[in-house]
PARO-108827 format. One line per 5 residues: their letters; for each residue x, y, z of N, C-alpha, C. Coordinates in nm, 4 decimals, m for minus. Example, Ala and Ser with C-alpha at 12.3 -4.5 7.8 and 13.67 -1.06 7.14 Angstrom:
// residues 2
as = 1.3190,m0.5690,0.7800,1.2300,m0.4500,0.7800,1.3200,m0.3300,0.7800  1.2850,m0.2250,0.7080,1.3670,m0.1060,0.7140,1.2900,0.0030,0.7870
***
This chain:
// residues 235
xxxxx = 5.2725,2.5000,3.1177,5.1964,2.5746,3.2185,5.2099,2.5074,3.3551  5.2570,2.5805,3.4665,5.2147,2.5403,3.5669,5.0872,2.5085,3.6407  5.0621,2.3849,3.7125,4.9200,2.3490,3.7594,4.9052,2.4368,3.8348  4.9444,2.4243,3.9416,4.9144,2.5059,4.1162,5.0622,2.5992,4.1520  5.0436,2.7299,4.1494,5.1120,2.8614,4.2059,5.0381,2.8463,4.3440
xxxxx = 5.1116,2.8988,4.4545,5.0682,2.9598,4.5980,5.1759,3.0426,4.6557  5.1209,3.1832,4.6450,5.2830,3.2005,4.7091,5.2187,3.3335,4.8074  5.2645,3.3092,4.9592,5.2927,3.4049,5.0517,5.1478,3.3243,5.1043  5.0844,3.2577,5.0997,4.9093,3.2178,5.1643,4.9226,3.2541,5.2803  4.8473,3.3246,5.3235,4.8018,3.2765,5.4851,4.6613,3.2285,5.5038
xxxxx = 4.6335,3.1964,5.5773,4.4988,3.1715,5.6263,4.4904,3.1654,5.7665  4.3482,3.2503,5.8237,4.3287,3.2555,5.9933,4.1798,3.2394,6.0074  4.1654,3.1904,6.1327,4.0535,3.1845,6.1813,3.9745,3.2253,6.3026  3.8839,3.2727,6.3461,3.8384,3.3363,6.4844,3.7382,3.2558,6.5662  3.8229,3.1705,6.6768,3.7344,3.1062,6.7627,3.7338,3.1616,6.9004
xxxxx = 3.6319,3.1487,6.9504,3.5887,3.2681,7.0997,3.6502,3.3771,7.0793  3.6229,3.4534,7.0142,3.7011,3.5993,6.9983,3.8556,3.5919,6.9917  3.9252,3.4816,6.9862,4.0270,3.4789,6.9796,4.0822,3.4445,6.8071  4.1725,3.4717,6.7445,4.2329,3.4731,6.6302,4.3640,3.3771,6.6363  4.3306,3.3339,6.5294,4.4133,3.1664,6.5126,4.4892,3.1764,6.3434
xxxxx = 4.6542,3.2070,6.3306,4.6913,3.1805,6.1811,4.6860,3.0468,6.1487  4.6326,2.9668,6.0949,4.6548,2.8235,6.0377,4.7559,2.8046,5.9473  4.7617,2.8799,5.8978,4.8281,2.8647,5.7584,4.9173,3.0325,5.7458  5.0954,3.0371,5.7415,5.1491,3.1407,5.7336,5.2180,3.1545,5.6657  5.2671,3.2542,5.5349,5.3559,3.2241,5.4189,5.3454,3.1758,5.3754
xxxxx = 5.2753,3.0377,5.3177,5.2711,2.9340,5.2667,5.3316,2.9347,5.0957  5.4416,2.8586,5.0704,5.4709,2.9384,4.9112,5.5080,2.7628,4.8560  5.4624,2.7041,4.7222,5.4866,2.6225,4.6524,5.4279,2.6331,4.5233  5.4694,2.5398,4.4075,5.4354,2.5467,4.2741,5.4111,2.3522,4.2569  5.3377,2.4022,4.1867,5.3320,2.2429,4.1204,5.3353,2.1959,4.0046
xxxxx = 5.3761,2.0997,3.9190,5.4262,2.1518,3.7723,5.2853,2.0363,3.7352  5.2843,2.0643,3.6002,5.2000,1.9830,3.5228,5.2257,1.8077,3.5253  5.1239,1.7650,3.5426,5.1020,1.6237,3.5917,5.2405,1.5541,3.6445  5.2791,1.6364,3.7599,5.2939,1.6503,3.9082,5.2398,1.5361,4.0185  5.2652,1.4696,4.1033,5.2234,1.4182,4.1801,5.2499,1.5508,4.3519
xxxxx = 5.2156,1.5912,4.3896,5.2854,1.6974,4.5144,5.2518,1.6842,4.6248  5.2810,1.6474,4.7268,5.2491,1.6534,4.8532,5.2622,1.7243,4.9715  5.1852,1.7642,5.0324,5.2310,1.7933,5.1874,5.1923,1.7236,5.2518  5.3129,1.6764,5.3630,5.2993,1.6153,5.4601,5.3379,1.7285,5.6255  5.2752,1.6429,5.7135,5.3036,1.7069,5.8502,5.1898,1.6644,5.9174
xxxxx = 5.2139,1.6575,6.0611,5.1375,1.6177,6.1735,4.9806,1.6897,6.1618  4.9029,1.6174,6.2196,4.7336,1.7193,6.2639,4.7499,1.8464,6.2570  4.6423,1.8909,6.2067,4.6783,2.0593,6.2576,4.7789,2.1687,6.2068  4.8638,2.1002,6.1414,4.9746,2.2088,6.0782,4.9544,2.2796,5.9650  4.8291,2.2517,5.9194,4.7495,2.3670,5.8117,4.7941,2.2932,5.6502
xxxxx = 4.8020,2.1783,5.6431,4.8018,2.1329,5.4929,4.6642,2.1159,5.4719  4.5675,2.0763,5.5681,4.4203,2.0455,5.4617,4.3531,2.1937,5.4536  4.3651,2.2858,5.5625,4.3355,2.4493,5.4852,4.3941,2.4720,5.3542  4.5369,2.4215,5.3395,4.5907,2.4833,5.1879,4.4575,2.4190,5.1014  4.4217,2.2600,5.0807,4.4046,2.2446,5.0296,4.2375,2.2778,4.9844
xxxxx = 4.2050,2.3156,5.1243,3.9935,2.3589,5.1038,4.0422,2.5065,5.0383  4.1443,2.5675,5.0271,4.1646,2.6898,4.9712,4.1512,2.6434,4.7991  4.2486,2.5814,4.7630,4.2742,2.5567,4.6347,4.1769,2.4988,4.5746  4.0590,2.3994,4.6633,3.9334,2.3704,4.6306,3.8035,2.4425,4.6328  3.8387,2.5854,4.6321,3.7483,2.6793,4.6448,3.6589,2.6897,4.7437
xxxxx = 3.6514,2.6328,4.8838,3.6214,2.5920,4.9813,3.6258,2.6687,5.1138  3.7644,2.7357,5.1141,3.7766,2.8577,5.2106,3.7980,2.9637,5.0877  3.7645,3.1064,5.1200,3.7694,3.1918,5.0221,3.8045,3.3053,5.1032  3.8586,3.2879,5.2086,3.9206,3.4045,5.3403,4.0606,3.3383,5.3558  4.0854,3.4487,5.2779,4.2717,3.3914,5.2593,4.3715,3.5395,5.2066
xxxxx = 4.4824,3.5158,5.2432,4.5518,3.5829,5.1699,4.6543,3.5651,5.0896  4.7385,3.6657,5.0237,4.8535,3.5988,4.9664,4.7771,3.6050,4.7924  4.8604,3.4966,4.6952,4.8537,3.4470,4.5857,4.7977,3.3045,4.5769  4.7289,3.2416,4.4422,4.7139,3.1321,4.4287,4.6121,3.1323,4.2930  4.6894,3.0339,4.2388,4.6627,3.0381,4.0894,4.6558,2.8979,4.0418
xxxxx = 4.5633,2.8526,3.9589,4.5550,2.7071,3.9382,4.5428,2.7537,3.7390  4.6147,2.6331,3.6445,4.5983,2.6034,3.5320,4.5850,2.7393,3.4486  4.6925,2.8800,3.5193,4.6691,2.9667,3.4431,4.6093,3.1010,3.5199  4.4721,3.0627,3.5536,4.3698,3.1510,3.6333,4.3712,3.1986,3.7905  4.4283,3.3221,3.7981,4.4571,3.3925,3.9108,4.2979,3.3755,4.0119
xxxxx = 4.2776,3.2963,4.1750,4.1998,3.3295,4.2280,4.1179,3.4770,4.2635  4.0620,3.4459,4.3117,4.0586,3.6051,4.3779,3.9602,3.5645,4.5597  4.0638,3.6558,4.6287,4.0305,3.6573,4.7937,3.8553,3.6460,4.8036  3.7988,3.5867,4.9088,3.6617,3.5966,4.9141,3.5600,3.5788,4.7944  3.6011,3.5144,4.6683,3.5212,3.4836,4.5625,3.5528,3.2988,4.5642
xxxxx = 3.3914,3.2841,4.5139,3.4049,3.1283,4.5126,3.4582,3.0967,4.3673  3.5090,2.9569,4.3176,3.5369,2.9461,4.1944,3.4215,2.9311,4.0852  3.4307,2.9673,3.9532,3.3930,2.9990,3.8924,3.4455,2.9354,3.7425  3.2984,2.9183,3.6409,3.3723,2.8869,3.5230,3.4159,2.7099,3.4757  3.5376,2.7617,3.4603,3.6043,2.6637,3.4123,3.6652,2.5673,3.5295
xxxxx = 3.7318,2.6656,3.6191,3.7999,2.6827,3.7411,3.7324,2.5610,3.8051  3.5842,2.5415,3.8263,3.5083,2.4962,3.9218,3.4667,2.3468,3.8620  3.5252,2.3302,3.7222,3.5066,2.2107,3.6761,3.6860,2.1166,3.6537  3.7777,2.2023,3.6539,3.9014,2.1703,3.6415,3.9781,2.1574,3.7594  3.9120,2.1694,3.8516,3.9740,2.1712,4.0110,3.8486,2.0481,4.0829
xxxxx = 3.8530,1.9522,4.1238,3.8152,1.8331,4.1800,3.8561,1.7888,4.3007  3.7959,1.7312,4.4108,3.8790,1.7189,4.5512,3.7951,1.5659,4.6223  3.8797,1.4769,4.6439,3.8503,1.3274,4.6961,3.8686,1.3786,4.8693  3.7595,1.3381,4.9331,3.7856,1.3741,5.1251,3.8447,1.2614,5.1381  3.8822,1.2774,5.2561,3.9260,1.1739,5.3726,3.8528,1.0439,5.4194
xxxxx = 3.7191,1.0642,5.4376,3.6141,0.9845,5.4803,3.5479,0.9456,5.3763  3.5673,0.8000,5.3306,3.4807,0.8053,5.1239,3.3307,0.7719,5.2502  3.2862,0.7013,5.3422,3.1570,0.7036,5.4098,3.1101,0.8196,5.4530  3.1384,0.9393,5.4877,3.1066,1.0416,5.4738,3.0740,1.1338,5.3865  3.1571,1.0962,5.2901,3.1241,1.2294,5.1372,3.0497,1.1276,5.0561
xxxxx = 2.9874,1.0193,5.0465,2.8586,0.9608,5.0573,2.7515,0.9489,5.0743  2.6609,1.0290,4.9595,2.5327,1.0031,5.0086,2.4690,0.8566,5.0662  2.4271,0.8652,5.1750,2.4000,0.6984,5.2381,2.2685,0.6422,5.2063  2.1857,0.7630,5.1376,2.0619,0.7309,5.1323,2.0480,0.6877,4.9565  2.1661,0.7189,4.8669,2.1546,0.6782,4.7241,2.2726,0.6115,4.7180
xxxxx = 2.1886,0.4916,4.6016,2.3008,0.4287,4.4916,2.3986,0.4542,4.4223  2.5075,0.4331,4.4169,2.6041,0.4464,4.3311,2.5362,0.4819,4.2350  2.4957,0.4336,4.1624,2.4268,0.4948,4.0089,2.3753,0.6589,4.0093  2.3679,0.6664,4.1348,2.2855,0.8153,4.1741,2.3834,0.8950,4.2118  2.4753,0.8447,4.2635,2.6045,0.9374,4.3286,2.6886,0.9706,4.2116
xxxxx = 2.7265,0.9153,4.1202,2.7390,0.9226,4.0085,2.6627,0.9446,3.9046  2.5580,0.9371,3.8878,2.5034,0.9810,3.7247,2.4543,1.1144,3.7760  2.4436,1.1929,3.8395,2.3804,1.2892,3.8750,2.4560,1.3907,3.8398  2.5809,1.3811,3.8840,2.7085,1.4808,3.8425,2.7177,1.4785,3.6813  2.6720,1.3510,3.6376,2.7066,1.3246,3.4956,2.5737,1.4582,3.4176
xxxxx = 2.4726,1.4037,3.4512,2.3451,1.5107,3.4048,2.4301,1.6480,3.4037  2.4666,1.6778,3.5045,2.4847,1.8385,3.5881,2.5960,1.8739,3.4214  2.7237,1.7657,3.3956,2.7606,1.8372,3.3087,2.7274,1.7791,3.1765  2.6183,1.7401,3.1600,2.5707,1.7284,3.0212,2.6567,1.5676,2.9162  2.6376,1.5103,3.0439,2.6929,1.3263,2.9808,2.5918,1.2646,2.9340
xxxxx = 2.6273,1.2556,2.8012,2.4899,1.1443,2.7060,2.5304,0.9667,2.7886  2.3896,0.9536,2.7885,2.3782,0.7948,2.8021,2.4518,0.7693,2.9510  2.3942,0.8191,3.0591,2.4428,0.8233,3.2363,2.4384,0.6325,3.2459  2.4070,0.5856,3.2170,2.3851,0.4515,3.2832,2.5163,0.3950,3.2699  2.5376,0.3899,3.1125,2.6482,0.3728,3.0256,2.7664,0.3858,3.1287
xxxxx = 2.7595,0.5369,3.1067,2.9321,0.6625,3.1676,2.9343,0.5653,3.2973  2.7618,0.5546,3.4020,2.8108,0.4727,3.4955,2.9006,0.3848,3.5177  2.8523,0.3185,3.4345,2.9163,0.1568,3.4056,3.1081,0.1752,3.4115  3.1278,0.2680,3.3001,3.2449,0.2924,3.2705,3.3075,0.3625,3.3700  3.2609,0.4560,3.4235,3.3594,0.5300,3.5363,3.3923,0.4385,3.6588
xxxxx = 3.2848,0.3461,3.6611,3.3323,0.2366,3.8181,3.4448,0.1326,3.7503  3.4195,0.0658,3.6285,3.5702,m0.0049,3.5485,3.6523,0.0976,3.5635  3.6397,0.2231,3.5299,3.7631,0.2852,3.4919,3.8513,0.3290,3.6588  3.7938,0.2542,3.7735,3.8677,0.2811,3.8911,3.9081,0.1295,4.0042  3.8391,0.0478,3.8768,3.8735,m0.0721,3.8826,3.7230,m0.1814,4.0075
xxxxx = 3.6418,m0.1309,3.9657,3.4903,m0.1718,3.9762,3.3635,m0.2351,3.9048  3.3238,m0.3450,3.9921,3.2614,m0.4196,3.8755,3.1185,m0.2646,3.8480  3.0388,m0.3365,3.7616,2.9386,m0.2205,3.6657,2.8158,m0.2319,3.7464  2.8374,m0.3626,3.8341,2.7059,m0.3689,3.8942,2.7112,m0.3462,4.0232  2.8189,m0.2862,4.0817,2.7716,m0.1830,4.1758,2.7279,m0.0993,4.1989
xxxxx = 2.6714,m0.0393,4.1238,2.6008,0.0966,4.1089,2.4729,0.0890,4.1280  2.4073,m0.0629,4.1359,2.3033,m0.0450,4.2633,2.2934,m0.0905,4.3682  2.4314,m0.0667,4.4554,2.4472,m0.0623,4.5737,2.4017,0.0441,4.6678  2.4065,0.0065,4.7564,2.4071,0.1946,4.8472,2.5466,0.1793,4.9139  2.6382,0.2691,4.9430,2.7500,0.2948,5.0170,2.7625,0.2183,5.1503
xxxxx = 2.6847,0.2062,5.2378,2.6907,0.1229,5.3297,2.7178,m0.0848,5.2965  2.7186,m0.1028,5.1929,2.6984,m0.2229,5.1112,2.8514,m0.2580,5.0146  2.9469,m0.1146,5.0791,3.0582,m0.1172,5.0132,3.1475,m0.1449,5.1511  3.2812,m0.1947,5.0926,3.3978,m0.2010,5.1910,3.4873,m0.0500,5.1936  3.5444,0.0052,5.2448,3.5871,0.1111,5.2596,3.6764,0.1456,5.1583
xxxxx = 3.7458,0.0363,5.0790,3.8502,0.0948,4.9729,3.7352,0.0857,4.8293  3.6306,0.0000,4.8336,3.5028,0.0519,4.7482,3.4455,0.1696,4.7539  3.4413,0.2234,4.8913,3.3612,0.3747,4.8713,3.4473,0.4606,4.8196  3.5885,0.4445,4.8789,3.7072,0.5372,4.8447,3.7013,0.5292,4.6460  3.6892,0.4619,4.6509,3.6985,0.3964,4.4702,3.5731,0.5094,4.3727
xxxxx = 3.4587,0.4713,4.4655,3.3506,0.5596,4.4040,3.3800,0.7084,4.4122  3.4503,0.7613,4.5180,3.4616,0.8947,4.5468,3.4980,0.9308,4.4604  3.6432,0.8385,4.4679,3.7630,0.9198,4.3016,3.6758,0.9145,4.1702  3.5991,0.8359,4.1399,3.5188,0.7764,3.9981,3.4487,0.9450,3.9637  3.3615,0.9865,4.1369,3.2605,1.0975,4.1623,3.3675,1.1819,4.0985
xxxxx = 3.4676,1.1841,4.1385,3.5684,1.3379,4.1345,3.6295,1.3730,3.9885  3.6806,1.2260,3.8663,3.6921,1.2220,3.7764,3.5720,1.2624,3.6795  3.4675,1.2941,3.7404,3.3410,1.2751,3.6157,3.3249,1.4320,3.5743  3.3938,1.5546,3.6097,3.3971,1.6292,3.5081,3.5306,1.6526,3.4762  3.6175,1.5565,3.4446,3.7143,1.5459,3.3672,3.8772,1.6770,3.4341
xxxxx = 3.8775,1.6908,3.6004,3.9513,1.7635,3.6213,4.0365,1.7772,3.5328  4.1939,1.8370,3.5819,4.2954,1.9003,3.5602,4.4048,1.8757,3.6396  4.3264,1.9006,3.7483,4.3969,1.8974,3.8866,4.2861,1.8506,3.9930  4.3322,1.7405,4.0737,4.2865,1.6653,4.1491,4.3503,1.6653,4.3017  4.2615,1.7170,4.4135,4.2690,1.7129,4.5207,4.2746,1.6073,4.6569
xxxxx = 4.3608,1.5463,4.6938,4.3433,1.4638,4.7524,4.4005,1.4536,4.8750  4.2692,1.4247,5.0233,4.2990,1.4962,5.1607,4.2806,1.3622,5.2343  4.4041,1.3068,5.2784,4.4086,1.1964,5.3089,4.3560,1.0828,5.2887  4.4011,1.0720,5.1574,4.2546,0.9736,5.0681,4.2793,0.8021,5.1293  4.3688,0.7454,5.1595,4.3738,0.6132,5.2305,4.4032,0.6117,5.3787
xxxxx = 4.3700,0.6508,5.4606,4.4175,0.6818,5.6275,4.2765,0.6112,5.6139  4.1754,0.6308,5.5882,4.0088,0.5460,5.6165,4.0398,0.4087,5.6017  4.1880,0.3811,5.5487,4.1639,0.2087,5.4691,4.1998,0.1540,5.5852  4.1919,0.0019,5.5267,4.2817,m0.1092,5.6454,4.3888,m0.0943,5.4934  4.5347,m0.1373,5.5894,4.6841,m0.1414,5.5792,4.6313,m0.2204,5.4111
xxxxx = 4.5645,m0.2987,5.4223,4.5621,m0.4340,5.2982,4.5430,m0.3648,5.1921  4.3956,m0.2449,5.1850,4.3727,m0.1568,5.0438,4.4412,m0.0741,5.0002  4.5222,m0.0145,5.1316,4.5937,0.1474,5.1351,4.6499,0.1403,4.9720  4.7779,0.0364,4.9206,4.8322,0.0295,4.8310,4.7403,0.0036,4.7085  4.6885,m0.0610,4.7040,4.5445,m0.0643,4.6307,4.5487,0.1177,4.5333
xxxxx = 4.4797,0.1843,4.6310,4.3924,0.2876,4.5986,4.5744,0.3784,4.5348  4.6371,0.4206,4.5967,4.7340,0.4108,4.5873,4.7927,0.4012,4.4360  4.8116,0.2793,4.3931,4.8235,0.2682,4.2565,4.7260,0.3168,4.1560  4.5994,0.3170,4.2138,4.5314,0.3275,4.1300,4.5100,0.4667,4.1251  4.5550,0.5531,4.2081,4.6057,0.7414,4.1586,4.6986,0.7698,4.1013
xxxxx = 4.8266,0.6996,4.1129,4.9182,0.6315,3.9934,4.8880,0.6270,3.8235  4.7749,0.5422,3.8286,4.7450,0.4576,3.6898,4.6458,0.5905,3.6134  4.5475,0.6821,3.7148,4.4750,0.7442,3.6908,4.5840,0.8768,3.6757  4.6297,0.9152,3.7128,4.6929,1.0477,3.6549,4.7951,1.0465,3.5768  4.8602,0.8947,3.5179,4.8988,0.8899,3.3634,4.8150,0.8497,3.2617
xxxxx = 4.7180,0.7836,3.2855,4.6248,0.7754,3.1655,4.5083,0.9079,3.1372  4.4828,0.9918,3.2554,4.4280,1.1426,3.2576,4.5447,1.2525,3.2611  4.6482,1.2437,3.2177,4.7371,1.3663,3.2014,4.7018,1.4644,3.3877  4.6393,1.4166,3.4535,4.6411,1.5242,3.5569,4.7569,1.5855,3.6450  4.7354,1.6384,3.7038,4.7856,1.6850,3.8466,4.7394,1.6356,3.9473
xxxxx = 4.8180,1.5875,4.0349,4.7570,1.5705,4.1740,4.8309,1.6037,4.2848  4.7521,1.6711,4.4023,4.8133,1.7160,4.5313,4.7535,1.6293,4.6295  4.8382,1.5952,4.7059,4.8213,1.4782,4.8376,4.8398,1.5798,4.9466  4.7784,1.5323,5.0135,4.7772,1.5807,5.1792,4.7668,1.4403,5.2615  4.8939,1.4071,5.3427,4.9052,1.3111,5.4216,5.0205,1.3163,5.5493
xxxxx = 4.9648,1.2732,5.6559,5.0954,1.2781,5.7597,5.1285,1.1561,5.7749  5.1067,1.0430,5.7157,5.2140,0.9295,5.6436,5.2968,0.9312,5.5867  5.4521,0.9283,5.6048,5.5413,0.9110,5.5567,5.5565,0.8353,5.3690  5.5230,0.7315,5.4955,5.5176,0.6171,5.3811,5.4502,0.6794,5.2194  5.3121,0.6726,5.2414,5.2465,0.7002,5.1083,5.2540,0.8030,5.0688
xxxxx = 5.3473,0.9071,5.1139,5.4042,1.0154,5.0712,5.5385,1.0101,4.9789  5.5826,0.9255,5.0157,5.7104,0.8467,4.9283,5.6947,0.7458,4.8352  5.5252,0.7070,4.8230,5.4930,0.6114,4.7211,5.4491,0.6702,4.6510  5.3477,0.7758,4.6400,5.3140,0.8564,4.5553,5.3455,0.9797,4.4984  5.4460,1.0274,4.5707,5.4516,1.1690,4.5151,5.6112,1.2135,4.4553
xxxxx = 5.5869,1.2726,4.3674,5.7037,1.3124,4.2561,5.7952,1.4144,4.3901  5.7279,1.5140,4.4413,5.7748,1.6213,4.5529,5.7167,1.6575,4.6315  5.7530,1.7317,4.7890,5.6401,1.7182,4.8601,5.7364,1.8542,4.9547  5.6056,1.9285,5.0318,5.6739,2.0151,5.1197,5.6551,1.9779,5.2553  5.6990,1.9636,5.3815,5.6861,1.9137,5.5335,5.6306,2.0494,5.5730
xxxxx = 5.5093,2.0496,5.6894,5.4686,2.1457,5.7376,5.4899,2.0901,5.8917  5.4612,2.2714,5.9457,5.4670,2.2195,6.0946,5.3942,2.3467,6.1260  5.2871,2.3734,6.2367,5.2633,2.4543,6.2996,5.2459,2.5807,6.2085  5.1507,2.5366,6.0857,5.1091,2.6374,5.9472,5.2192,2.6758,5.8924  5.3218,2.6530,5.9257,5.4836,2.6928,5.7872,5.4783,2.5772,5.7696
xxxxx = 5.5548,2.5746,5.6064,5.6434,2.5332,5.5357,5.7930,2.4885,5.5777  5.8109,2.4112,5.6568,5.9611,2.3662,5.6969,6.0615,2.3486,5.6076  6.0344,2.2770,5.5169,6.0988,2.1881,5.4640,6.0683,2.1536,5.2845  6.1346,2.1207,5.1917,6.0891,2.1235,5.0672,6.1812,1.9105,5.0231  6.0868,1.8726,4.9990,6.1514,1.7124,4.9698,6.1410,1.6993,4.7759
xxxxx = 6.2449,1.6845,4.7471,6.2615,1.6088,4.6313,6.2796,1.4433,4.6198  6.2652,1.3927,4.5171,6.2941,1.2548,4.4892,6.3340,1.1773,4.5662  6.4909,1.2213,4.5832,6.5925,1.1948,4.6661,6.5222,1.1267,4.7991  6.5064,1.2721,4.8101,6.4536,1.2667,4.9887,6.3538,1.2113,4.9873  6.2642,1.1865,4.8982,6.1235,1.1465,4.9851,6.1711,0.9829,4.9727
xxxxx = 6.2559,0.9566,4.8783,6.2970,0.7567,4.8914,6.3693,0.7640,5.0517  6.4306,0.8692,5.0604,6.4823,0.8243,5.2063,6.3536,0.7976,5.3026  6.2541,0.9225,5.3120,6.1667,0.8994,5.3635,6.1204,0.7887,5.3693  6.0841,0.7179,5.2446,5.9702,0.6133,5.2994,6.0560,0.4744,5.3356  6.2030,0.4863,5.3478,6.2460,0.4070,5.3931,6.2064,0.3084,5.5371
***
C-alpha cells in the first residue's frame, strides 16, 4: 500500500480581497516506510502541503489519500485517519504547553486513547526518544531545545501513527543537536515501520534523512530528487 497519494493539489488563500495560489498542481506519492521530503525556500508552499495532509487546511483541491483512505475537500479527518496521521511543528517551545509537565503533555494524549498505566507509558515514551523518565516533571521551559523537540516527537508517537509529519523539525536546534534528533527519526521509523514526510529548506538534512524528496519553488513542484541526487545534494 502506498502511504501518501497527492495528485493535482492546489491550495489558495484570500488576503485583503486579494487571492493568493500557494500551492499549484502539486502531484507526489510516497511509498510505505518512506522517508520523503520537500525541500525549497520560505514560502514555496511545502508546509501548506503538509497542514493539508495533517488535516489542518481542509480548503484544497485536487486528490490526496493517506494509508488507503481517500480525503475529502472541506472535511476534517476522521476515524482512523485522525489517529494514523501525526505531525511534529517547527517550534518544539511553542507546540508546548508552558504551563504543564511533561507528564501532562504526554499522559493526557495517553488517557484520550485509552493507555493503561499513563505514568508507566510516560516513563517509556521519553526512553523510547532517548530521555531520562524523570523528566516528566519538568515544565518545557526547564528543557534545552533538542529536549522539547524530543518530547514533541514522544507527544506525536503516542497514538501509534502510520505516517508521521514533520515541518522543519531541527531548524529550532543549535548545529550540535540538529544530528541528534535526526538520527533519532532514523531509529524511530525502523523500529515503528512508519512513514515519514520532511519539510525542510536545508539541503543538508534533506540528504541525511530522506530516501526521496521533491524541490519546490513558488507553490510548484520543480524538481523530483532520488538517492542519487539527494547524496549530491548534501554534498
Amino acid at each position: 500500500m502506498t502511504a501518501l497519494v497527492v495528485e493535482n493539489l492546489g491550495v489558495g488563500f484570500t488576503r485583503g480581497g486579494h487571492s493568493h495560489l500557494a500551492v499549484r498542481d502539486a502531484s507526489f506519492t510516497v511509498a510505505e516506510n518512506e522517508i520523503f521530503g520537500l525541500i525549497g525556500p520560505s514560502g514555496c508552499g511545502k508546509t501548506t502541503i503538509l497542514r493539508v495532509v495533517a488535516g489542518l487546511n481542509t480548503h484544497w483541491t485536487g486528490r490526496v489519500a493517506a494509508l488507503g483512505r481517500d480525503f475529502v475537500p472541506g472535511a476534517k479527518l476522521r476515524g482512523a485517519l485522525r489517529r494514523d496521521i501525526q505531525m511534529v511543528f517547527q517550534d518544539p517551545y511553542a507546540s508546548l504547553h508552558p504551563r504543564h509537565r511533561v507528564g501532562r503533555i504526554l499522559g493526557e494524549p495517553m488517557r484520550l486513547f485509552g493507555r493503561a498505566d499513563v505514568e508507566a507509558s510516560v516513563g517509556r515514551a521519553l526512553a523510547d526518544v532517548g530521555l531520562a523518565p524523570e523528566l516528566a516533571t519538568r515544565f518545557p521551559h526547564e528543557l534545552s531545545g533538542g529536549q522539547r523537540q524530543r518530547v514533541a516527537i514522544a507527544r506525536a508517537l503516542v497514538p501509534e501513527p502510520r505516517l508521521l509529519l514533520l515541518d522543519e523539525p531541527t531548524s529550532a536546534l543549535d548545529v550540535s543537536v540538529q544530528a541528534g534528533v535526526l538520527n533519532l527519526l532514523v531509529d524511530l521509523k525502523e523500529r515503528r515501520r512508519m512513514s515519514l514526510v520532511l519539510v525542510s529548506h536545508d539541503p543538508g538534512v534533506v540528504a541525511h534523512l530522506c530516501d526521496r524528496a521533491v524541490r519546490m519553488k513558488d507553490g510548484r513542484i520543480e524538481d523530483a530528487l532520488d538517492r542519487t541526487r539527494l547524496d549530491r545534494l548534501g554534498e
